[in-house]
C-alpha positions in Angstrom: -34.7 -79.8 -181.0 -33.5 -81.8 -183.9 -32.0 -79.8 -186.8 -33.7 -81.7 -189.8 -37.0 -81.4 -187.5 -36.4 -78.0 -187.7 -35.8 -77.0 -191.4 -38.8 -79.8 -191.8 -41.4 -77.8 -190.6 -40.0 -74.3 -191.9 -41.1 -76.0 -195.1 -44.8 -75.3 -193.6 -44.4 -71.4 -193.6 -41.5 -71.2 -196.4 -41.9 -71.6 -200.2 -39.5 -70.8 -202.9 -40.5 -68.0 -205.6 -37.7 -69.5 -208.2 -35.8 -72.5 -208.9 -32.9 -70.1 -209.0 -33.4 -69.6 -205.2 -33.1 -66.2 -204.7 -36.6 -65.4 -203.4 -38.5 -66.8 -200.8 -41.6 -66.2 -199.5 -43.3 -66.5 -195.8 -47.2 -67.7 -195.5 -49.3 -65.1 -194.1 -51.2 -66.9 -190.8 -54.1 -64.7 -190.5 -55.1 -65.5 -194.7 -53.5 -68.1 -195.3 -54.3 -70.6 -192.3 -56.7 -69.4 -189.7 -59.3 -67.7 -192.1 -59.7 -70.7 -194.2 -59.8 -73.2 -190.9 -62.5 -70.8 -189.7 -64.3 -70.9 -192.6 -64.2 -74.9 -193.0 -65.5 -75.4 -189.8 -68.1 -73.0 -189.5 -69.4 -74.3 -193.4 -68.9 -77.9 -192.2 -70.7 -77.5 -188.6 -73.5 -75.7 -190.9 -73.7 -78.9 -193.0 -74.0 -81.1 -189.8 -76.7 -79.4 -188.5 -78.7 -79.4 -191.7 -78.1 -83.0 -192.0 -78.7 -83.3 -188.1 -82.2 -81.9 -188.5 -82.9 -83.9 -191.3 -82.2 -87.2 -189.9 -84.6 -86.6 -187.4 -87.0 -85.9 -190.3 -86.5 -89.4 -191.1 -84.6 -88.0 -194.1 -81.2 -88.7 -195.1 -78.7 -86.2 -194.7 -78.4 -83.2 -196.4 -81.6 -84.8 -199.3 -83.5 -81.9 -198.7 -81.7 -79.7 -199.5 -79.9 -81.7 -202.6 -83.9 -82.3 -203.9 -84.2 -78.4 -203.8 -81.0 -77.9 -205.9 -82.1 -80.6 -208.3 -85.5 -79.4 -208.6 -84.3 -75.4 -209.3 -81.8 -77.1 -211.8 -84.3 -78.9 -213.7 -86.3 -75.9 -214.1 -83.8 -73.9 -215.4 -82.3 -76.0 -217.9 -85.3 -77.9 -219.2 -88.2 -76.7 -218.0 -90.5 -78.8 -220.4 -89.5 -81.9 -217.8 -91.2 -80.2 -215.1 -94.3 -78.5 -217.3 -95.0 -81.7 -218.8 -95.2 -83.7 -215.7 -98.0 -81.4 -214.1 -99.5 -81.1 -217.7 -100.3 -85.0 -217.3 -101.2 -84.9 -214.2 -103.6 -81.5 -214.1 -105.0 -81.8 -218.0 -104.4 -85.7 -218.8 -105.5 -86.9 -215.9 -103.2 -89.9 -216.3 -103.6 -90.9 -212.6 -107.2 -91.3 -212.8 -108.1 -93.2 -216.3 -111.7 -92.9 -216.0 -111.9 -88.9 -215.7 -113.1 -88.0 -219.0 -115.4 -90.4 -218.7 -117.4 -89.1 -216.0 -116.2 -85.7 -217.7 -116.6 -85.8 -221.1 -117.0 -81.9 -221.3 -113.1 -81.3 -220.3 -112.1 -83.4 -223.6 -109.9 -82.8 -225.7 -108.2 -81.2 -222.8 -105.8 -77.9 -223.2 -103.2 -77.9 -225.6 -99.8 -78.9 -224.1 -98.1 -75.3 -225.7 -101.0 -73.3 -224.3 -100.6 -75.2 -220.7 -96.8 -74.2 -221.2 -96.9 -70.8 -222.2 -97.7 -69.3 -218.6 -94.7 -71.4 -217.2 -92.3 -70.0 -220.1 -93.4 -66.5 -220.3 -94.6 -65.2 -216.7 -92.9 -67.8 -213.7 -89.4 -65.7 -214.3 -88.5 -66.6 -210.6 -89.3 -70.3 -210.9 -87.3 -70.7 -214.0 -84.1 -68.5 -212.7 -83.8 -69.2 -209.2 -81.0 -71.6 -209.8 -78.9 -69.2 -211.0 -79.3 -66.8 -208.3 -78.2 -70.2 -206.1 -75.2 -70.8 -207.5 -73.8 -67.2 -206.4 -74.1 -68.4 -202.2 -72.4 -72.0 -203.9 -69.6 -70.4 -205.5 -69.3 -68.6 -202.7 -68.9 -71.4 -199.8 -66.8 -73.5 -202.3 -64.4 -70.4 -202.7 -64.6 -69.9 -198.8 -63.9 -73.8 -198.4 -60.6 -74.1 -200.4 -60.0 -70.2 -199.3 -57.6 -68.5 -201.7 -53.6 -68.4 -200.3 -52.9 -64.9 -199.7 -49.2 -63.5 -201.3 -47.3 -63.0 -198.2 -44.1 -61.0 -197.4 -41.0 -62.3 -199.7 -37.2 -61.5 -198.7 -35.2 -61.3 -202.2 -31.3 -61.6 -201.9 -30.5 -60.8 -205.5 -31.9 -57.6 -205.2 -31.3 -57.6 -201.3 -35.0 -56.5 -200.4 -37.8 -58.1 -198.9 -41.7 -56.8 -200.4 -44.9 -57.2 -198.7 -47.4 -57.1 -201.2 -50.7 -55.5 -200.4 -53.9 -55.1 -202.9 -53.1 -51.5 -203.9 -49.6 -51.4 -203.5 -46.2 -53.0 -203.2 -44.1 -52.3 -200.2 -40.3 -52.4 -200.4 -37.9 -52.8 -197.9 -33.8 -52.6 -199.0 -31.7 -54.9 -196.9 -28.4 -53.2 -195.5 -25.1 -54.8 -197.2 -23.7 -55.4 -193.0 -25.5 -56.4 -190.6 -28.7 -57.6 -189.2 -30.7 -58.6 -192.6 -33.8 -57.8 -190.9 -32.6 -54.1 -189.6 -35.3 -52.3 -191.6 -38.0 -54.1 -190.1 -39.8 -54.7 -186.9 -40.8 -58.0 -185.5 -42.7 -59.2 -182.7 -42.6 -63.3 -182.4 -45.2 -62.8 -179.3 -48.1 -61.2 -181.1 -51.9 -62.2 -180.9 -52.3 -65.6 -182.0 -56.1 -67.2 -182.0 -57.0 -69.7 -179.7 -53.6 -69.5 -178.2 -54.1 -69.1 -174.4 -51.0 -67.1 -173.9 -49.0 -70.1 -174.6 -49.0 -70.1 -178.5 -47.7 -66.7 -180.5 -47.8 -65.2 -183.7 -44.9 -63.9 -185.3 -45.3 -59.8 -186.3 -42.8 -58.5 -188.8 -43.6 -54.8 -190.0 -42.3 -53.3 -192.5 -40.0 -49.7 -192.3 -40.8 -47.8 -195.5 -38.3 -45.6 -197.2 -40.3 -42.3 -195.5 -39.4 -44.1 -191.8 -43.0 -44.4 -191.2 -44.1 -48.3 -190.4 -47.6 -48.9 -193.2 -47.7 -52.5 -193.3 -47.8 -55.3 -191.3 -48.1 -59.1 -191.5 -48.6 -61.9 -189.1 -46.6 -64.3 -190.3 -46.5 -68.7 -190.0 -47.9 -71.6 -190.5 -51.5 -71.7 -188.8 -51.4 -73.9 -186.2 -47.7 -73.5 -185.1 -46.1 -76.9 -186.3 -43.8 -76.3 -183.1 -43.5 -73.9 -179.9 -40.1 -72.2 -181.5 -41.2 -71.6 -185.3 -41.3 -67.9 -185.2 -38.1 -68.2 -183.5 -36.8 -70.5 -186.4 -38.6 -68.0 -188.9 -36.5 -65.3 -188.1 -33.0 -66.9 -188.0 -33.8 -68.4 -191.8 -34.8 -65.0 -192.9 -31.6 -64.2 -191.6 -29.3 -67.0 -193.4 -31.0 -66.3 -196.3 -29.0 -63.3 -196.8 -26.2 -63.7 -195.1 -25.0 -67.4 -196.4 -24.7 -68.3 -199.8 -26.4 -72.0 -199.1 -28.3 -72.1 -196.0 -28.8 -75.4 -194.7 -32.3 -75.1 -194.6 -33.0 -74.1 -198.1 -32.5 -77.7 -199.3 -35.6 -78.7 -197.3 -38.1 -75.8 -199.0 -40.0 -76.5 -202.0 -41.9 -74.5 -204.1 -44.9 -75.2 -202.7 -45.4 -75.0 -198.7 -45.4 -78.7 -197.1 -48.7 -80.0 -196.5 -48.7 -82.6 -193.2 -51.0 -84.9 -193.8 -50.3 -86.4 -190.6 -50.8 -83.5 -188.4 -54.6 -82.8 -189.0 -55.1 -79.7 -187.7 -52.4 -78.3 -189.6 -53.5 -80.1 -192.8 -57.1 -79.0 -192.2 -56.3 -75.0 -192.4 -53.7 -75.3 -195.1 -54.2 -78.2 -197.8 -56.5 -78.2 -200.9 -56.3 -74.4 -201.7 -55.7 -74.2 -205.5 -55.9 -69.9 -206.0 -53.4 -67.3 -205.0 -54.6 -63.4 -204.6 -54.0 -60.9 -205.1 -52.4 -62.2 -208.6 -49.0 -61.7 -208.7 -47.3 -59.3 -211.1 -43.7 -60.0 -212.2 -43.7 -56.8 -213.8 -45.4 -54.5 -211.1 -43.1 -56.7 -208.4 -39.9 -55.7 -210.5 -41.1 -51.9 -211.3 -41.4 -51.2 -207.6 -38.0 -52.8 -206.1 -36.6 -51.0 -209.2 -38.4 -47.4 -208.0 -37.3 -48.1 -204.6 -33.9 -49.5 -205.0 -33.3 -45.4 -207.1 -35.0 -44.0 -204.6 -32.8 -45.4 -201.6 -29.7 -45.4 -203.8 -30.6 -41.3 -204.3 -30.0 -41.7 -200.3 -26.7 -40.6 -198.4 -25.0 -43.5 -196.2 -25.3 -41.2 -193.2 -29.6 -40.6 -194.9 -30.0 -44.4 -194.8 -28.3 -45.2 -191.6 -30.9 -42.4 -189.8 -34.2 -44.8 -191.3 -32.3 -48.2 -189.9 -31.6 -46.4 -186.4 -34.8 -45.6 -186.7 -35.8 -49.3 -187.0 -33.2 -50.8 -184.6 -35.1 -48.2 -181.8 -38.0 -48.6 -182.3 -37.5 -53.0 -182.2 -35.5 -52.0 -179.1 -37.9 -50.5 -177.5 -40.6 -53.5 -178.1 -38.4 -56.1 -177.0 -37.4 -53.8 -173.0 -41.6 -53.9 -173.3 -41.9 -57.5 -173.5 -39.1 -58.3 -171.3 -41.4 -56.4 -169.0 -44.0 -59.0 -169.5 -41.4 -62.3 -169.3 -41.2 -62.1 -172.8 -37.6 -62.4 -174.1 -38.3 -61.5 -177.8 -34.4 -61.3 -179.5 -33.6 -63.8 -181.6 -29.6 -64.8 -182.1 -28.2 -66.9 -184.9 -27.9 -70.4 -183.0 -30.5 -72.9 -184.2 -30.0 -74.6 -181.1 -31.6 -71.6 -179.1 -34.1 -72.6 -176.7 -37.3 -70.7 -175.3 -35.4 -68.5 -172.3 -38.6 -66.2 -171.7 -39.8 -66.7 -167.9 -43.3 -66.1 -168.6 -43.5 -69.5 -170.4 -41.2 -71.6 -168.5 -43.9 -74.1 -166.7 
């Protein structure tokens, strides 16, 4: 596979925190690219049926429902548009000129502020229910353009990669030899939607300082730009910290690449303005700082024992895979191709 085709889409799934280029940070797949496709297609093939059923109303599409809105608005915000429009037709008669004519008893006819005052005073529900529509609104547009989730970052000034959760941050130190990744576990054949056993999701958990694994993140663009990302994910998590300049850093932005040619892609990933949980600099800081004194109250021999621990454990995944014809390791060669029998055609 071509290099620059490589480091081109790893600017789908990569962003960079800093201009200084010392943090990175992966997209989470799960919030960050399946969720909101789901949630576009199941609002949009709502809005297709809607309009569907209308057009064999006779109606145009979705103007039933836009009259409704329009009507509940009106109400709300000037009511007196409304009351005054049924006060001419129910005590002015203006449709029929010759009523008080033939019923001169009903003139003058009823104040306008006495026909009013019922509106005003005792229909709460008429003059409200807009509000109470614009909490299901707000909530389909925030669905729609579905907030990006703030992933799992790898941060080679400090030499620790974070996973931040909603209650907590989770740090992971980076060993100063080695494999980068040794404190964590990954898993480039994990469950991926729709994918038919053919298409994978890349697992990294994290090894907390207490050796016990707490959190976990499946990791990617959403769909897979190409058969070998998660493969490709790893080795730049890799050359992050171990080469001054990567290659591929100079094709990362810091925003994630949005392929306008590639719908599907495009579809579960562009036009999503909001980032959550909001990101503290200070909190971020406070716990690589807590951790780093933590580790550094370690001995070499203590923190060897949790990366053992680690290097196990990812050994004993990847003899389980290769069980299954799944070759999960991962070497530094970008020119690595898929070697796992159970996907060779």
């Amino acid at each position: 596979m071509n290099r620059n085709k490589i480091y081109h889409d790893l600017g789908f799934s990569i962003r960079k925190v800093n201009e200084d280029e010392d943090e990175i940070e992966i997209k989470n797949s799960t919030f960050d690219g399946y969720l909101r496709g789901f949630f576009r297609t199941l609002i949009i093939g709502v809005l297709l049926v809607i309009s569907f059923l209308d057009y064999q109303g006779g109606k145009f599409p979705l103007s039933g429902v836009y009259k409704e809105i329009k009507n509940d608005y009106i109400w709300a915000i000037n009511p007196d548009e409304k009351i005054f429009t049924l006060y001419k037709m129910y005590r002015l008669h203006d449709d029929d000129p010759t009523y008080f004519q033939r019923y001169p008893e009903k003139y003058p006819p009823e104040p306008y502020e006495e026909f009013r005052k019922p509106y005003i005073t005792e229909d709460f529900w008429k003059r409200h229910v807009f509000y109470f529509e614009l909490i299901p609104i707000f909530l389909l547009f925030i669905l729609f353009f579905y907030p990006r989730h703030r992933s799992i970052r790898l941060n080679r000034k400090a030499r620790v990669i974070y996973m931040q959760a909603f209650h907590k941050i989770f740090v992971i130190p980076v060993p100063d030899k080695g494999d980068p990744l040794m404190g964590m576990k990954y898993n480039r054949f994990s469950f991926y939607m729709f994918g038919s056993r053919k298409q994978f999701a890349l697992l990294m958990t994290g090894l907390v300082v207490e050796g016990k694994y707490t959190e976990a993140e499946l990791l990617g663009c959403y769909p897979l730009p190409n058969p070998l990302h998660n493969m490709h994910l790893i080795k730049a998590m890799r050359e992050f910290f171990t080469q001054e300049n990567p290659e591929f850093l100079k094709h990362i932005g810091r925003f994630y690449r949005t392929p306008w040619l590639r719908p599907a892609i495009a579809f579960c990933n562009s036009f999503s303005f909001i980032r959550f949980p909001i990101s503290s600099r200070k909190k971020i800081n406070q716990a690589i700082a807590e951790q780093k004194a933590f580790w550094n109250t370690l001995s070499y021999k203590q923190q060897m024992q949790r990366y053992d621990k680690a290097v196990k454990e990812q050994q004993e995944l990847n003899e389980q895979l290769a069980s299954e014809g799944l070759i999960n390791e991962v070497n530094d060669d970008w020119e690595e191709t898929e070697k796992s029998p159970a996907l060779q055609d």
